[in-house]
C-alpha positions as CSV (number, residue, x, y, z in Angstrom):
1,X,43.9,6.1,-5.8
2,X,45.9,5.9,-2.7
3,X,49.1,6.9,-4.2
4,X,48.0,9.5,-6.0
5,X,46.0,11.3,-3.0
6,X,47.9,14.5,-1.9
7,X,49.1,13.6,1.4
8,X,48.1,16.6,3.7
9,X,49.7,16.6,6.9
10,X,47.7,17.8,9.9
11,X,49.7,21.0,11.0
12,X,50.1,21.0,14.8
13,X,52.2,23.7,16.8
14,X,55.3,21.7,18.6
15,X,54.9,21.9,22.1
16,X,57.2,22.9,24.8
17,X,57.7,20.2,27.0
18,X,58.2,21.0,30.6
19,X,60.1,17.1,31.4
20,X,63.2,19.2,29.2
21,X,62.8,23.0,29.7
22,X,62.2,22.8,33.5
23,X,65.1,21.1,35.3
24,X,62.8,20.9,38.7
25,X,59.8,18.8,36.7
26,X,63.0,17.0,34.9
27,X,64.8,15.8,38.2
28,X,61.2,15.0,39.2
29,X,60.6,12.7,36.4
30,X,63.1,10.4,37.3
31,X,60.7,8.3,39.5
32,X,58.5,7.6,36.0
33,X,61.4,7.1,33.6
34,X,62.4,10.5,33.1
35,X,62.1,13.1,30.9
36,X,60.1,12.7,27.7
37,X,62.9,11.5,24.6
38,X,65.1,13.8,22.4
39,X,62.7,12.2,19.5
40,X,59.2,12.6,20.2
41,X,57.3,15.0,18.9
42,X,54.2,16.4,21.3
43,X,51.6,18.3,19.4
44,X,52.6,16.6,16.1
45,X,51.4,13.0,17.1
46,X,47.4,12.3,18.4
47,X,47.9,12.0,22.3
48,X,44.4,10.1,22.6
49,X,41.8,11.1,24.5
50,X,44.4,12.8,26.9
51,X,44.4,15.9,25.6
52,X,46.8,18.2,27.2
53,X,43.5,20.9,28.2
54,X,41.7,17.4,29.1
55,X,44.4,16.8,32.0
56,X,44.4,20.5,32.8
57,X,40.7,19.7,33.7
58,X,41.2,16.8,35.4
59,X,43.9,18.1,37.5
60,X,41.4,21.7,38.0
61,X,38.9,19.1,39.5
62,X,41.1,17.4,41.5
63,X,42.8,20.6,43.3
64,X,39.1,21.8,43.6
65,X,37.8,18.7,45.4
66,X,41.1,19.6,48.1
67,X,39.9,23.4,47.7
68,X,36.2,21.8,49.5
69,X,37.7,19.5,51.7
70,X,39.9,22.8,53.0
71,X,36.6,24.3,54.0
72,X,35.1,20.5,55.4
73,X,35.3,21.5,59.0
74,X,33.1,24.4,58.5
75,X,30.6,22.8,55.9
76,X,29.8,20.5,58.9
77,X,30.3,22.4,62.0
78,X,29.0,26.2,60.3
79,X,30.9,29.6,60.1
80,X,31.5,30.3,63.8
81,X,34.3,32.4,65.0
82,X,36.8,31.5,66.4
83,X,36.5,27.8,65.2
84,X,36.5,29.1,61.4
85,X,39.8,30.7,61.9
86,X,41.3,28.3,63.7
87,X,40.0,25.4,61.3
88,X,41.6,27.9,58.8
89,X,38.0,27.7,56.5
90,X,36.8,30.8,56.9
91,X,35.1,32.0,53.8
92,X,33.2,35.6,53.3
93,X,30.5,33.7,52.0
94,X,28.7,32.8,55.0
95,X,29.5,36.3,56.7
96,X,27.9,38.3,53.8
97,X,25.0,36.1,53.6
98,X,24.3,36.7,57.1
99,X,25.5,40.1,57.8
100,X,24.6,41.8,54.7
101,X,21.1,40.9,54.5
102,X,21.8,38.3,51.4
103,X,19.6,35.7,53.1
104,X,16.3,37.9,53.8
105,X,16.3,39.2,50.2
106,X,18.3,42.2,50.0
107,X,20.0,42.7,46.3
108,X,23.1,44.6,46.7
109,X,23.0,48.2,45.1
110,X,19.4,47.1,43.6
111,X,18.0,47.1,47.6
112,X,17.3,51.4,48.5
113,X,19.3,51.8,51.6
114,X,21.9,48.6,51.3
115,X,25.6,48.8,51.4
116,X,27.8,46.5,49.9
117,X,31.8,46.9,50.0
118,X,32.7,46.1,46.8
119,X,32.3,46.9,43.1
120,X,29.0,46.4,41.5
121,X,29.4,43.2,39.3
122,X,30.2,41.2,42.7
123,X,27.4,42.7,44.3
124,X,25.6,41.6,41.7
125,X,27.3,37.7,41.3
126,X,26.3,38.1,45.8
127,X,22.2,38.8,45.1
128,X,22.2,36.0,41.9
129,X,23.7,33.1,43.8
130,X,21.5,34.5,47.1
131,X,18.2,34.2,44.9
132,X,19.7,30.7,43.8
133,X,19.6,29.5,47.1
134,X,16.0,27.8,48.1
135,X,13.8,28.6,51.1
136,X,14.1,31.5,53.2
137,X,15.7,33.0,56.3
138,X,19.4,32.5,57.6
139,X,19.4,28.7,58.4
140,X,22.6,26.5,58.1
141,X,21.3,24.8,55.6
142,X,20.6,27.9,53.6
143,X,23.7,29.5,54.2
144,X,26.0,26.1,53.6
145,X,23.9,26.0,50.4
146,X,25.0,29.8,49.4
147,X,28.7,28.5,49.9
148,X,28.1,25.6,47.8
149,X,26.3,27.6,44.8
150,X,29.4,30.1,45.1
151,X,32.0,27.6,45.1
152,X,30.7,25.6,42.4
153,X,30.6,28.9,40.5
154,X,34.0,29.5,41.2
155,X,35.1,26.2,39.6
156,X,33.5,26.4,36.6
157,X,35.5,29.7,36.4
158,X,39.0,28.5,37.7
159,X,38.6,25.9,35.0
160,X,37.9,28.5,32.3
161,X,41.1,30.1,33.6
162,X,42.5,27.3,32.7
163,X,41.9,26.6,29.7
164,X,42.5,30.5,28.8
165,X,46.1,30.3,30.3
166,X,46.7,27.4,28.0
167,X,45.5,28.5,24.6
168,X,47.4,32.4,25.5
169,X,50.6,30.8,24.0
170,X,49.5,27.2,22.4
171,X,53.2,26.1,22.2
172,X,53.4,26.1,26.2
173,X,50.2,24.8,27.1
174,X,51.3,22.7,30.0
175,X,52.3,26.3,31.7
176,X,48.7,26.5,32.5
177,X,49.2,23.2,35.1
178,X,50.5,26.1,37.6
179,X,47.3,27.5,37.6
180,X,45.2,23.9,37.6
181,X,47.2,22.8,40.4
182,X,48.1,25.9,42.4
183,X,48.2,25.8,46.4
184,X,47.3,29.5,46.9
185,X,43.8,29.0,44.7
186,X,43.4,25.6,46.8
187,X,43.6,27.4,50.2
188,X,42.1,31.0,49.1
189,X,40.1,30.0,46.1
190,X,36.6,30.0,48.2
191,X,37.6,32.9,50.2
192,X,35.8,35.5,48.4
193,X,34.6,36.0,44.2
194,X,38.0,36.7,43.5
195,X,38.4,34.5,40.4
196,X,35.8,36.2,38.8
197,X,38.3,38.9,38.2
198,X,40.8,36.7,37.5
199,X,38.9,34.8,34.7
200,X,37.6,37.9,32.9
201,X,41.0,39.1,32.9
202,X,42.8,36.2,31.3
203,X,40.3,36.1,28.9
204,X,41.0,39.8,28.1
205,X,44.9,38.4,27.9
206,X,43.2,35.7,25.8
207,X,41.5,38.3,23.7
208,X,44.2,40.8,23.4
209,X,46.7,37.9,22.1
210,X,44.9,37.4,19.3
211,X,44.4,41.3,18.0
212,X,41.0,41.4,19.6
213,X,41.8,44.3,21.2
214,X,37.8,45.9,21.8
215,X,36.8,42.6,23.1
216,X,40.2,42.8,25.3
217,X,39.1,46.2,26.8
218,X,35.4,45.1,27.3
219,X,36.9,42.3,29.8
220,X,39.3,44.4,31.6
221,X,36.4,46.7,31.9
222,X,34.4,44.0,33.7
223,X,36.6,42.6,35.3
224,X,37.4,46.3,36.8
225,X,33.7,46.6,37.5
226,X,34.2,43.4,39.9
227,X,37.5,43.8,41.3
228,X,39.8,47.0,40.9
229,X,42.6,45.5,40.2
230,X,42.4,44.3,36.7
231,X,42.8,47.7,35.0
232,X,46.4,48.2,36.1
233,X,47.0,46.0,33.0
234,X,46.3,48.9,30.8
235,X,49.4,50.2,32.5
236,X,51.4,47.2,30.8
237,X,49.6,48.3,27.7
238,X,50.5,51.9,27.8
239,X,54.1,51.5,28.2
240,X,54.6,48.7,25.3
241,X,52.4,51.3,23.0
242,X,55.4,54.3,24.0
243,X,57.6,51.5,23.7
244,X,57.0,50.3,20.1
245,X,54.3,52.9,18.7
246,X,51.5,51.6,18.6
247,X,49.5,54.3,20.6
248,X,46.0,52.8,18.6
249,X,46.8,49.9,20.6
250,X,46.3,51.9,24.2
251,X,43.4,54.0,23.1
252,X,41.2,51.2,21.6
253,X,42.0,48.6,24.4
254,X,41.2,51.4,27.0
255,X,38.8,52.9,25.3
256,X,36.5,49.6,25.2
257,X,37.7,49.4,28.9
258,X,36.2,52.4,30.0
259,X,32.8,51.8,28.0
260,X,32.2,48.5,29.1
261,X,33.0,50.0,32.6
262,X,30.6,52.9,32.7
263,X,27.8,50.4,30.8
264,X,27.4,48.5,34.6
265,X,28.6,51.5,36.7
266,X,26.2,54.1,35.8
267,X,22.6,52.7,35.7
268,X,23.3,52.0,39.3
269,X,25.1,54.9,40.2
270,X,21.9,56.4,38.8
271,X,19.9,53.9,40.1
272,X,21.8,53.9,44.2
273,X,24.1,57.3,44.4
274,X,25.1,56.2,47.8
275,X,25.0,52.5,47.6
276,X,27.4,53.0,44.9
277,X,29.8,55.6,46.4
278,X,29.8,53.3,49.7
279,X,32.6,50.9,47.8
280,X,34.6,53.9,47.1
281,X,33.9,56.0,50.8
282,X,34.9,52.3,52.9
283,X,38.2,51.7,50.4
284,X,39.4,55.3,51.4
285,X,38.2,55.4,54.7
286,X,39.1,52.1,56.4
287,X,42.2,51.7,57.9
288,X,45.2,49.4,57.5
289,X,43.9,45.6,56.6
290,X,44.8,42.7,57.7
291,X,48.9,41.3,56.7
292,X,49.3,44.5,54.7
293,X,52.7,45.7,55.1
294,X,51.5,48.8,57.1
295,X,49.4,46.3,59.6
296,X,52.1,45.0,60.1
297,X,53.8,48.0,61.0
298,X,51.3,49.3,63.4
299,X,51.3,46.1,65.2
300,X,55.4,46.4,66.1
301,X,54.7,50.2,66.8
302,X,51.9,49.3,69.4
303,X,54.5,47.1,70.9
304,X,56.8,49.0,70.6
305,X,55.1,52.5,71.8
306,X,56.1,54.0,68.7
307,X,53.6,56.5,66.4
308,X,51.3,54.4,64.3
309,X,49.6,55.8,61.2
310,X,45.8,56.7,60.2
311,X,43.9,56.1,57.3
312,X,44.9,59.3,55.8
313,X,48.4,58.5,56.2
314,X,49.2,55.2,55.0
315,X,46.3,56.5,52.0
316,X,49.1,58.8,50.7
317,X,52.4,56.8,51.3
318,X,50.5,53.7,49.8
319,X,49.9,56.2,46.6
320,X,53.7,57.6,46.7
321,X,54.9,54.2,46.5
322,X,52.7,52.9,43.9
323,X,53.1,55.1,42.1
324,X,57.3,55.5,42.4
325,X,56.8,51.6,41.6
326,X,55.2,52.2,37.9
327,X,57.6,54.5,37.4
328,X,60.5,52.1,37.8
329,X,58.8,49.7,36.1
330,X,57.4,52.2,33.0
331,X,61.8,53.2,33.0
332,X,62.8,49.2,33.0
333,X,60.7,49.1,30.1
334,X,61.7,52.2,27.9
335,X,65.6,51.2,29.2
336,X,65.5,47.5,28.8
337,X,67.7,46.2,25.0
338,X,64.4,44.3,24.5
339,X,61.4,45.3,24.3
340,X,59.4,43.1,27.8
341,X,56.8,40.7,27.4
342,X,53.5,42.5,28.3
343,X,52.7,39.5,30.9
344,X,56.1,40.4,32.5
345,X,54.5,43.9,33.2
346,X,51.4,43.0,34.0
347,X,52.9,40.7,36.8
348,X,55.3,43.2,37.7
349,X,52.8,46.4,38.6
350,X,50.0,43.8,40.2
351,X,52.6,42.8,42.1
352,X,53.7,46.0,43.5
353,X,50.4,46.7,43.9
354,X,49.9,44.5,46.3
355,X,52.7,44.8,48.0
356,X,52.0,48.8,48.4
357,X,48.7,48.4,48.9
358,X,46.8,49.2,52.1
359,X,44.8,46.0,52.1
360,X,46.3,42.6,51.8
361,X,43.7,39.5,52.0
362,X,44.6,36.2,51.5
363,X,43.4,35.4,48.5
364,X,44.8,37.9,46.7
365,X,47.6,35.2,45.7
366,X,44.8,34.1,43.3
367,X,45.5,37.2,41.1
368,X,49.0,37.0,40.5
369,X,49.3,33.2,40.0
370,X,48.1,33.0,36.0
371,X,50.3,36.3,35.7
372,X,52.7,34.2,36.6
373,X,52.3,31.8,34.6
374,X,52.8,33.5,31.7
375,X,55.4,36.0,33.1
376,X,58.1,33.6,34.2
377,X,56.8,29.9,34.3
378,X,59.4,28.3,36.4
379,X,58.0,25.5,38.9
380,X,60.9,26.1,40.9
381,X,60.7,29.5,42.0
382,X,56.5,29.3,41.7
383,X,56.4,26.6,44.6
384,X,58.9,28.6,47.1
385,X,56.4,31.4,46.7
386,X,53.8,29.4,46.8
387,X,55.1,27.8,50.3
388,X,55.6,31.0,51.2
389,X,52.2,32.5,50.5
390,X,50.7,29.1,52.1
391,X,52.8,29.9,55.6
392,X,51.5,33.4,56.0
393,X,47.2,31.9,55.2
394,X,47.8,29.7,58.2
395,X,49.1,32.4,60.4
396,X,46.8,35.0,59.5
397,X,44.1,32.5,60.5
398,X,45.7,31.7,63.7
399,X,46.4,35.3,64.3
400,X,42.9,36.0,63.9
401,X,41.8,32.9,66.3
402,X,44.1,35.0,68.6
403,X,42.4,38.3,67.8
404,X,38.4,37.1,68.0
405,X,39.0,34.6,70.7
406,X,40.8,36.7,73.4
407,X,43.0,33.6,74.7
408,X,46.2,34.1,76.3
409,X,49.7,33.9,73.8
410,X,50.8,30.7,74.6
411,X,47.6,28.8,73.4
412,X,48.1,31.1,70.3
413,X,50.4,32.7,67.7
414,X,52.7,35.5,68.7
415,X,52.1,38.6,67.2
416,X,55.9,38.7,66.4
417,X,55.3,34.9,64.5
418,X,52.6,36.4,62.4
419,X,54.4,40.2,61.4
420,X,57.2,37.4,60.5
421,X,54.8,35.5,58.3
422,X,53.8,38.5,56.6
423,X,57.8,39.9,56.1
424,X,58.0,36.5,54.7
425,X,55.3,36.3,52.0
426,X,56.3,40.2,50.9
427,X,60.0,38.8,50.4
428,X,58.6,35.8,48.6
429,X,56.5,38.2,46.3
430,X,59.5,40.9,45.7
431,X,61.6,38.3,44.8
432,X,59.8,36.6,42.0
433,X,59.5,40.8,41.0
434,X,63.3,40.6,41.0
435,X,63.8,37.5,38.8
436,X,60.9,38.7,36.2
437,X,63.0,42.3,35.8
438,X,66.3,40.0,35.5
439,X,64.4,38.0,32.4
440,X,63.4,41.0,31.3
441,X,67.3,43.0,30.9
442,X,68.8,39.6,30.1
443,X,66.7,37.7,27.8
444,X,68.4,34.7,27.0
445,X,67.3,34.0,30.9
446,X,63.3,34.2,29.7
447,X,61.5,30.7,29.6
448,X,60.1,32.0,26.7
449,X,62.7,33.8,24.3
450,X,64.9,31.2,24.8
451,X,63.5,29.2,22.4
452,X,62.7,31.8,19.9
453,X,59.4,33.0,21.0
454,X,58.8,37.4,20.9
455,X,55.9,37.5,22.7
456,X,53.2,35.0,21.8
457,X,50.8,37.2,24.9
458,X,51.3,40.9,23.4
459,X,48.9,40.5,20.0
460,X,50.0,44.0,18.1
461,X,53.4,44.2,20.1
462,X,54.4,40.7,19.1
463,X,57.8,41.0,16.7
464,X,56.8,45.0,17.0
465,X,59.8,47.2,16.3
466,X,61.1,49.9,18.8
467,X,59.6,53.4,18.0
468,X,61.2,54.6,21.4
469,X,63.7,53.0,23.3
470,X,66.5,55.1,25.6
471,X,70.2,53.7,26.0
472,X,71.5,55.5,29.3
473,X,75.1,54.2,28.9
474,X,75.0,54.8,24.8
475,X,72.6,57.6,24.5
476,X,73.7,57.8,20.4
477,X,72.1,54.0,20.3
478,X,68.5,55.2,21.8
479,X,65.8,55.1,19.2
480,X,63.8,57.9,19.1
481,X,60.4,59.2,17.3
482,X,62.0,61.7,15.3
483,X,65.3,59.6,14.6
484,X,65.6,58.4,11.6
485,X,66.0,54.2,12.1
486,X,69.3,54.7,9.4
487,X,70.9,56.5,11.6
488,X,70.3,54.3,14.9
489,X,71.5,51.2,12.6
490,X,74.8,53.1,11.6
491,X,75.5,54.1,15.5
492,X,74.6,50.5,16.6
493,X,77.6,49.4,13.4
494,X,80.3,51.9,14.8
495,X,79.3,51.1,18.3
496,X,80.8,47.2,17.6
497,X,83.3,47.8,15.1
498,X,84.6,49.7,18.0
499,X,83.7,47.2,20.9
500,X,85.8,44.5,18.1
501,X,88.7,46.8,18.0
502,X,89.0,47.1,21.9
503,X,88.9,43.3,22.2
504,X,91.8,42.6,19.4
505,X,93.7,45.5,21.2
């Protein structure tokens, strides 16, 4: 009976192994017996009950456990200033929960007459985990409690980022281990309910990557409705749709985006007209924030006695340069030979977001480490950025110790240090830019299409045609809407049966 069962092979995707494909993790390996052998075959062969998203967990937990004991000094001593910036723990946890009224019952945007500075899903994620706290009144016990209940939180979710990052592009799973083990979610993770915008949008990534594209817009929606900066991946969207054609692509994704964002935004714009506008009236409003590249500047021209800029000032040259950015970036795409990977842009206009951007707090590392990931998943070039992002947290905190303490320079951190830290983790950012827009005009450099991959992130782009593509050099080889693709094939013939002659003559 044996022999004459149809064997039926469990089918398994390979895996790509980072012990061979990264030479860092490969040089690294030495110490265990080095890189995993030319014959194995992982994914193909049961691994136990070491599952590659098991491990993923266990290493989450672990970087979580030194994410609390970052914060220790503060769980036992409270949220003082300037201790909490000196102790580098300082979390907007505590500070809301005292100074927003959190701990004598007010629920943001739901409480007539209470402001809250940010959108309305984290107002809402503040009043939950405030009502999940027991007994009453501002305590340290009740407000260490309201930093444990958000924390907690925020590990359940970094884990689900996770395991999203992983299954985006099943063939690379172990790309996911930047995320699970990343310094900058470590030291910024409990900062503030940033990771709720980064989970809901890698599991809009998630959703998009398998064609689910209303599902995909509901999530970037959300996440929007949390944190602004998610919907700047409709951008990435927009650009692959000109790029290969598929326009449905743009206007169901953002379409769903939009819905899903007007579903939580107007019951309580209804509900709160100025509690609601008060998000929007502080972000244009407040001046330059803290290691933003034009607090920064401000802080040389004091010194200096030059002009320093307003609100209104650094509003529009933030916008200008934005928006000169996606510009650039939509040209790289409609220029590049191949189509990008829409991670690639994604990374590449939250990046220059944040680098334009008025406001720059420390854990906004967190959003651009799963991007990351799946834009250019070198381990090389992630931890020089990530030392870089890790020497600018410790001087802002020391900076600020400075600042709130009013103790004389040399018990503290030079201005000049810090305006140095902040150069340092801008360079560190604008160069991973420059190495994702080098992967993407030379594609034999990509992690990815190196070995044979399209783009196992973009869904309906993945393997997608060019409908519209522009050669600047070879305009006769740009593919255009109205062009038939014939004619673009017999240009691209004649363009190397005459490169062919040149080279024999």
């Amino acid at each position: 009976m044996q022999e004459t069962k149809p064997h039926r092979p469990q089918k398994r995707a390979r895996f790509v192994v980072p012990s061979r494909s990264d030479s860092l993790l490969r040089n690294f390996t030495e110490l265990v017996g080095g890189p995993l052998g030319k014959h194995s075959s992982p994914g193909q062969i049961s691994p136990g009950p070491f599952t590659v998203e098991r491990v993923l967990i266990i290493l989450t937990v672990i970087a979580a456990l030194l994410a609390v004991l970052v914060k220790d000094y503060c769980r036992v001593n409270g949220w003082e200033t300037p201790g909490q910036f000196y102790a580098t723990c300082y979390s907007d946890f505590p500070e809301l929960f005292k100074n927003r009224g959190l701990g004598n019952g007010v629920f943001p945007f739901f409480s007539q007459g209470s402001l809250f500075e940010y959108p309305v899903l984290m107002g809402i994620i503040a009043g939950i985990t405030a009502l999940m706290v027991p007994g009453q009144g501002l305590g340290s016990e009740r407000i260490l409690g309201y930093f444990d209940i958000n924390a907690t939180l925020i590990v359940a979710v970094w884990i689900v980022t996770v395991l999203l990052t992983a299954r985006i592009n099943k063939r690379r799973p172990w790309d996911a281990a930047m995320v699970a083990v990343a310094p900058g979610i470590i030291l910024a993770g409990f900062i503030n309910w940033d990771m709720w915008a980064v989970g809901l949008l890698a599991l809009a990534m998630y959703f998009f990557s398998k064609d689910k594209l209303i599902l995909s817009g509901v999530c970037i929606g959300l996440g929007t409705a949390t944190k602004l900066y998610p919907v700047l991946i409709l951008g990435a969207v927009l650009v692959l749709a000109l790029r290969s054609g598929k326009l449905r692509t743009f206007l169901t994704t953002t379409g769903a985006a939009v819905a899903s964002w007007l579903a939580v935004n107007l019951p309580i714009a209804a509900l709160n007209p100025s509690g609601w506008r008060y998000f929007f009236e502080f972000t244009q409003d407040r001046p330059a924030g803290y290691s933003s590249p034009w607090f920064a500047y401000n802080l040389v021209a004091d010194r200096l006695q030059w002009m320093q800029m307003n609100a209104a000032t650094i509003n529009s040259l933030a916008l200008y340069l934005f928006i000169l950015a996606c510009a650039l970036i939509g040209a790289l795409t409609l220029c590049a030979p191949r189509r990008p990977r829409i991670a690639q842009l994604a990374f590449l206009i939250v990046a220059a977001f944040i680098l334009t951007n008025k406001v720059y707090s420390p854990q906004f590392v967190i959003w651009l480490i799963p991007l990351l990931a799946l834009a250019r998943p070198r381990w090389r070039d992630f931890l020089i950025w990530q030392a870089a992002e890790g020497l600018h947290w410790a001087a802002v905190w020391m900076y600020l110790g400075q600042a709130t303490s009013g103790g004389s320079v040399q018990h503290n951190i030079d201005m000049s240090y810090y305006v140095l830290a902040v150069g340092l983790h801008m360079t560190a950012t604008a160069y991973l830019m420059a190495r994702v827009v080098m992967d993407i005009w030379n594609p034999a450099q990509d992690p990815l299409r190196m070995y044979g991959d399209d783009d196992p992130h973009g869904g309906p782009f993945d393997g997608a045609r060019d409908w519209l593509r522009i050669d600047l050099l070879r305009p006769s080889l740009s593919v255009l809407p109205w062009r038939p693709a014939a004619a673009v094939r017999t240009a691209e013939t004649q363009a190397a049966r005459r490169a062919e002659v040149d080279s024999d003559g």
